[in-house]
C-alpha positions, 0 to 999 in steps of 0.5 A: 679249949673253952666250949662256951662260945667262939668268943672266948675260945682258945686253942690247946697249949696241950698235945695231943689236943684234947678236943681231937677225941677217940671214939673208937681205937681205930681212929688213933691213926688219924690223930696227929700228937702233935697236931691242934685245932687251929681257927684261922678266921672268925666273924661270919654270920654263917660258914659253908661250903670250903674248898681248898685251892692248892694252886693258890693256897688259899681256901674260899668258902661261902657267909651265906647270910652276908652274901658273899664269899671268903678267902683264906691266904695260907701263907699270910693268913689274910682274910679277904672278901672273894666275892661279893655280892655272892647270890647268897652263895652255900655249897662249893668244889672243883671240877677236875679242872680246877674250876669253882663250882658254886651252889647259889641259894638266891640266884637259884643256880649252880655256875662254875667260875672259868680260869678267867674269872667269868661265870658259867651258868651250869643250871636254873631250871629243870622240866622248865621249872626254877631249880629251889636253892641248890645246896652242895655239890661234888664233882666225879672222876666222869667230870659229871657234876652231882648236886643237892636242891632242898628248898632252904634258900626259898623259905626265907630271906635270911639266906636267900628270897622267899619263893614258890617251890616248884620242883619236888626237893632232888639229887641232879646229875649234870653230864659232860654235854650240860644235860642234867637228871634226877638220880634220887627223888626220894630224900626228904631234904637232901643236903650234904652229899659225898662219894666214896674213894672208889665212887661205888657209893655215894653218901647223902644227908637227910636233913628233913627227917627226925632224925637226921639221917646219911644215906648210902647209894650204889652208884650203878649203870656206868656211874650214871645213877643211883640205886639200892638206897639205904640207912647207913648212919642214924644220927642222935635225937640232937645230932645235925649232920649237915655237910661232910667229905671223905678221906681216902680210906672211906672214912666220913668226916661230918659237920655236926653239932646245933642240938647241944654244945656237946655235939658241936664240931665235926663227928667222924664215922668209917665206911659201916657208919660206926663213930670212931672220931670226934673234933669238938669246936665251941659252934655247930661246924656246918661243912669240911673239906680237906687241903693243903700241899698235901690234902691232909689238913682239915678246914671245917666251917663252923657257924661264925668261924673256920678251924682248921686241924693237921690230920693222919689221912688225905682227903678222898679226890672229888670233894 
């Protein structure tokens, strides 16, 4: 596989794929023999946010500086336009009712797309004040929506508008009756977020400290909040972790990469935070999620492109 650009990238004649690396012999499991990194779709400015839809088998994500999002057709392997214009659209899932949830950089909000196709503002304010760029979001078992509001989308006008920020850089927890709460306020730059199988723990990305960091929460008082945060994963001097989803034996699959062209792709750590998998891709792969009819195949969004990679684990539900 060429690590140069995406341009000239081609996938592996070889199995087991090269680029599918073992960091630690625990990982072997996961890696399919044979089984390659796949791109199935390419010229985006920016990719984030897939989710899988298997009633449709498709995949849609977010071109966040397009502002629109894109479709997938896993049987034809057509690229569409989902929508668009999108609000400068990042972070995307599915309720447990198989709803679109979307984080809106530009309009400032989360919605959720209903079964007929009309649009339900689920947030834009908090306090009475207008949320900053809602970035990722997760859905719990609780049917209670879990989002990250980092400021990103208000710096500029690439991926969003230039704004004031009003509220402080928050992890929300909307309930099943739309009231919403702040369970951590202490992360400098919150991004991507995940919980673990059992929601015992959620998992949040650190974007805003040097260097990055994944934190680790006990979800306490009835999986209402959070409590007892901590360092679970350090990333290197170059590392850039940024979106990820967890499979079902709690191990993270992380966007990864930006630094330097070695780190590109998507790094995987186990439950205690050790690295035990590398996917290297030729671009910074910015968020995951796991598909197919069987919830074992990778879809990972990288900069102008999407790969996917068939996979020995299912992801966790949720993500």
């Amino acid at each position: 596989m060429t690590q140069t650009d995406s341009g000239r990238w081609q996938p592996s004649e070889r199995y087991p794929d090269p680029a599918v690396q073992i960091l630690d012999p625990s990982f072997a499991r996961y890696r399919l023999a044979l089984a390659s990194v796949e791109r199935i779709a390419s010229g985006m400015r920016w990719c984030e946010g897939p989710v899988y839809f298997g009633d449709l088998r498709c995949l849609i994500w977010s071109d966040i500086p397009n502002n629109r999002m894109m479709r997938w057709d896993e049987e034809t392997g057509a690229v569409s336009v989902f929508r668009g214009p999108s609000n400068n659209a990042n972070g995307n899932t599915r309720d447990r009712q198989g709803r679109l949830v979307t984080c809106e950089h530009d309009a400032r909000r989360v919605t959720r797309t209903e079964c007929d196709g009309s649009i339900t503002v689920l947030i834009d304010k908090f306090d009475g004040k207008p949320l900053n760029s809602p970035n990722d979001v997760v859905v719990k078992s609780d049917g209670s929506i879990w989002f990250t509001d980092p400021p990103f989308g208000i710096l500029g006008n690439y991926e969003g508008h230039v704004a004031t920020q009003e509220l402080a850089s928050n992890v929300y927890r909307i309930d099943w009756s739309g009231q919403a709460s702040v369970v951590a306020g202490d992360i400098n730059g919150p991004n991507g977020l995940a919980f673990s199988p059992d929601e015992k723990t959620m998992y949040i990305v650190e974007s805003r400290s040097t260097p990055r960091l994944i934190r680790a929460y006990d979800v306490v008082d009835d999986g209402t909040k959070l409590a007892n945060g901590r360092v679970l994963i350090t990333a290197e001097a170059d590392g850039t972790p940024d979106g990820f989803r967890v499979d079902i034996d709690g191990n993270l699959w992380c966007g990864w990469g930006m630094g330097s062209a070695e780190l590109d792709g998507v790094k995987v750590f186990n439950a205690q935070g050790k690295p035990i998998g590398f996917i290297a891709l030729p671009e910074r792969a910015a968020n995951v999620c796991f598909g197919g009819p069987k919830r074992n195949r990778l879809f990972m969004a990288a900069s102008h492109s999407v790969y996917a990679l068939y996979v020995n684990t299912q992801g966790a539900p949720g993500g």
